[in-house]
C-alpha positions as CSV (number, residue, x, y, z in Angstrom):
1,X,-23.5,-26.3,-9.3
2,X,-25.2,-27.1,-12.3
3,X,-25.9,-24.9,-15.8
4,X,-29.7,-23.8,-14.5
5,X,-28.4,-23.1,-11.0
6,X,-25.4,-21.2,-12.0
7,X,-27.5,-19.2,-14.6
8,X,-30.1,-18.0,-11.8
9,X,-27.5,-17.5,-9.4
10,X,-26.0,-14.8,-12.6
11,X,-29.6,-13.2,-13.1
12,X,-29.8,-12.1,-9.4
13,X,-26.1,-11.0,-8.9
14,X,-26.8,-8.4,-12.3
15,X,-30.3,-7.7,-10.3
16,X,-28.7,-6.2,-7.2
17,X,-26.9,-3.6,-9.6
18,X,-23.5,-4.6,-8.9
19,X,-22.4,-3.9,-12.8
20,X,-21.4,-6.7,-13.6
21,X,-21.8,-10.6,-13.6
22,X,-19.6,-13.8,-12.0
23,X,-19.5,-16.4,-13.8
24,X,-20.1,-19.3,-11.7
25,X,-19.7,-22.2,-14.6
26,X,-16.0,-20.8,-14.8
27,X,-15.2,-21.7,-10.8
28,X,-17.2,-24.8,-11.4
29,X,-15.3,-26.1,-14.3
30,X,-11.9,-25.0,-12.6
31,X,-12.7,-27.0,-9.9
32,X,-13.7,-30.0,-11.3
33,X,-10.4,-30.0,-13.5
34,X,-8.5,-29.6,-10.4
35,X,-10.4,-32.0,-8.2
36,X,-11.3,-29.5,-5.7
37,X,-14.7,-30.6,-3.9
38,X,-14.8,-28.4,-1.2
39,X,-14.1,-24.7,-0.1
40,X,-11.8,-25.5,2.6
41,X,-9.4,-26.3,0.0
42,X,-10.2,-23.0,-1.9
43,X,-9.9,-20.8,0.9
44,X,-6.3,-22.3,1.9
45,X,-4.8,-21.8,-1.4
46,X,-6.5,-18.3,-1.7
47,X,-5.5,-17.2,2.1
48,X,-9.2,-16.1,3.0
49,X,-11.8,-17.9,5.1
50,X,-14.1,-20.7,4.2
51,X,-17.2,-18.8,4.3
52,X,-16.1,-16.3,2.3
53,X,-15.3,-18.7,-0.4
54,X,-18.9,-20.4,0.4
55,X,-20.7,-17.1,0.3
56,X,-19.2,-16.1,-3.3
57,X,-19.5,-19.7,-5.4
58,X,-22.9,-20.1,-3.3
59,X,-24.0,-16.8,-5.1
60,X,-25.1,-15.4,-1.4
61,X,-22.7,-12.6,-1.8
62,X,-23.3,-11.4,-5.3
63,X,-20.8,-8.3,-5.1
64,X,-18.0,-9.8,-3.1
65,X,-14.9,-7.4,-2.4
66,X,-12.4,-7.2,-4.9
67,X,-9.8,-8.4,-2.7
68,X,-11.4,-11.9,-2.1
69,X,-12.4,-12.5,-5.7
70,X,-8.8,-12.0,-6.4
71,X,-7.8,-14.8,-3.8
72,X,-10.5,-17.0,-5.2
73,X,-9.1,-16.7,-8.7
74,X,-5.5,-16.9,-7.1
75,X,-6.6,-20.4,-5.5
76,X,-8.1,-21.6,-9.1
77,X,-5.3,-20.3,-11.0
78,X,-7.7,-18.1,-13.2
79,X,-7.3,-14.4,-13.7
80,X,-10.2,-11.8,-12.7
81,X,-10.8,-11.3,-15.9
82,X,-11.7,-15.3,-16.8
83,X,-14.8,-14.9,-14.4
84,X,-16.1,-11.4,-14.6
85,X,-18.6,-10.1,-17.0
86,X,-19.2,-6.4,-17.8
């Protein structure tokens, strides 16, 4: 995901009034120091499925449960608080 695309996809997770913001470029750059290319690989390490992971870095699930951000953050060894805004 590039810079403008990450940026939009912050803009419309604040505009469904979730309260706060995900920020994408931290997944993105966690992954590319990692070498992880796809979600499969994500999702394995994390222990939840592949289109949950898809749905939440894709930005189509702007206000993902708390549980499965956790597991993300688990899989990219980041904490919550690395990739939440308030």
């Amino acid at each position: 995901m590039n810079q403008q695309s990450a940026q939009q996809t912050s803009v419309r997770a604040r505009g469904k009034g979730c309260g706060y913001r995900l920020k994408y470029e931290v997944f993105a750059a966690r992954r590319a120091l990692y070498g992880i290319r796809n979600a499969e690989e994500i999702a394995r390490r994390g222990g939840i499925s592949v289109q949950a992971v898809r749905k939440v870095l894709s930005g189509k699930q702007p206000n993902p449960q708390l549980r499965t951000l956790v597991a993300i953050c688990k899989a990219l060894d980041l904490r919550l608080e690395d990739v939440v805004e308030y």
